[in-house]
C-alpha positions in Angstrom: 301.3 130.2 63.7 299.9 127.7 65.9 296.5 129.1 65.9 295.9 129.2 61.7 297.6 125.5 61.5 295.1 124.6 64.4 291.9 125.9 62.3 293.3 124.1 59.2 293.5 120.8 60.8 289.6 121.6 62.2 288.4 122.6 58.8 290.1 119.4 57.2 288.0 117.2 60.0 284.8 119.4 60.0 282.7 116.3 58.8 278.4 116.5 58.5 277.0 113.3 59.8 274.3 113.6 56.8 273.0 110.1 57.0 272.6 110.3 60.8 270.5 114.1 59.8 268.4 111.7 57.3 267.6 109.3 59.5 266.1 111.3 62.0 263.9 112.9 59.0 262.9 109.2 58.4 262.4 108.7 62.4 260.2 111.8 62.5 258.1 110.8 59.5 257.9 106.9 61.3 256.3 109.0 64.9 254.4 111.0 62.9 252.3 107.8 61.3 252.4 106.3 64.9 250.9 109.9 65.8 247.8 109.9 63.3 247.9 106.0 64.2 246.7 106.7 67.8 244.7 110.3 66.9 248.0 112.0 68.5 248.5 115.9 67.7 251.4 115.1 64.8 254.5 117.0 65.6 256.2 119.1 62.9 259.5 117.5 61.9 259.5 119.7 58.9 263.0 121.5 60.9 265.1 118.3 60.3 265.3 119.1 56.7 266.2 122.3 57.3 269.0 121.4 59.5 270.5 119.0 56.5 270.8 121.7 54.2 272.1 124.2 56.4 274.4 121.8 57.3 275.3 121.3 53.8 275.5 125.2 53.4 277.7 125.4 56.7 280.4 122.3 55.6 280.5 123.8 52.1 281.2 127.4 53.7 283.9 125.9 56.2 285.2 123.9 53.0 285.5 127.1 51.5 287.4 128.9 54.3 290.3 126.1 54.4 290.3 126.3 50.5 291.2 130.3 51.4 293.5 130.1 53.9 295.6 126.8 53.5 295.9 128.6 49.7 297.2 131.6 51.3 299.6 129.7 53.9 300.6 127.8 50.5 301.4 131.3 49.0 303.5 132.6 52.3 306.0 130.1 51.6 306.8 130.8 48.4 310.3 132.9 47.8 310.2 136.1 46.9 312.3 135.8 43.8 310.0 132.9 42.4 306.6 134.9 43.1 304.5 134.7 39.9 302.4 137.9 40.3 300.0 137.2 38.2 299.9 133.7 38.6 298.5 134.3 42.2 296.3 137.3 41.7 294.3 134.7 38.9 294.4 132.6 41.8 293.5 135.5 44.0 290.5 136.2 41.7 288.9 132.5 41.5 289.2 132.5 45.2 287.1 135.7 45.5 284.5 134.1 42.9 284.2 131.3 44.7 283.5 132.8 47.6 280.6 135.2 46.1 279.7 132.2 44.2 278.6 130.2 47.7 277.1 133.9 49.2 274.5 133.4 46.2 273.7 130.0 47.0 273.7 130.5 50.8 271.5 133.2 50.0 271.5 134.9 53.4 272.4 138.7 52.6 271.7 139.5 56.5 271.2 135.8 58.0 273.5 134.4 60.6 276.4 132.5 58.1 276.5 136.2 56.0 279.7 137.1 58.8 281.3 134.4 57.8 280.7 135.1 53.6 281.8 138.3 54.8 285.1 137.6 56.4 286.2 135.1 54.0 285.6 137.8 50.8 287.5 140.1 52.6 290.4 138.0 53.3 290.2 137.0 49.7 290.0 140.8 48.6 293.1 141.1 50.9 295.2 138.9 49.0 295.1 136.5 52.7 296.9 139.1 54.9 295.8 138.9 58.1 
């Protein structure tokens, strides 16, 4: 419905501003010489990296979720009498790979994006009902 066409146009969009992430890295390492420069306690920008790749992580995860479910909206409008069983539950199967795939890269078994891994392996399991 209105809803699942409203998420794919968000995941299509759902864009990481990676230079604009990087150049606040380069900004923090730019105070921190200005810091040491005036015998300033240097400030830890250490966390700016670690918001780029979770970024990354996140974007490749939402990536992953449109790649599920415009798949599955592509598979709903199929006719019944030209279904390729097998065809789809290859498909099906590559999907789910995928999906455990980025859960090994993401590497975060009980972190706060392993919902998300979660819900997109079951609707791949599923076969995209929902």
């Amino acid at each position: 419905g209105t809803v699942r066409s409203a998420l794919a146009s968000d995941f299509r969009t759902f864009k990481i501003d990676r230079g604009g992430l990087a150049a606040l890295g380069v900004e923090g390492v730019r105070l921190n010489e200005l810091q040491a420069s005036f015998e300033l306690e240097v400030a830890d920008y250490s966390v700016v990296g670690t918001c780029v790749e979770e970024a990354a992580l996140l974007k490749t995860i939402w990536d992953s979720v449109a790649l599920v479910e415009e798949t599955y909206a592509e598979w709903r409008k199929i006719p019944w009498g030209s279904v390729e069983v097998t065809v789809l539950r290859e498909e099906n199967r590559t999907l789910a790979l995928h999906v455990e795939q980025i859960q090994e890269v993401a590497e975060t078994p009980s972190g706060p994006l392993s919902p998300t891994l979660q819900s997109i392996k079951e609707t791949a399991g599923r076969g995209g009902g929902g």
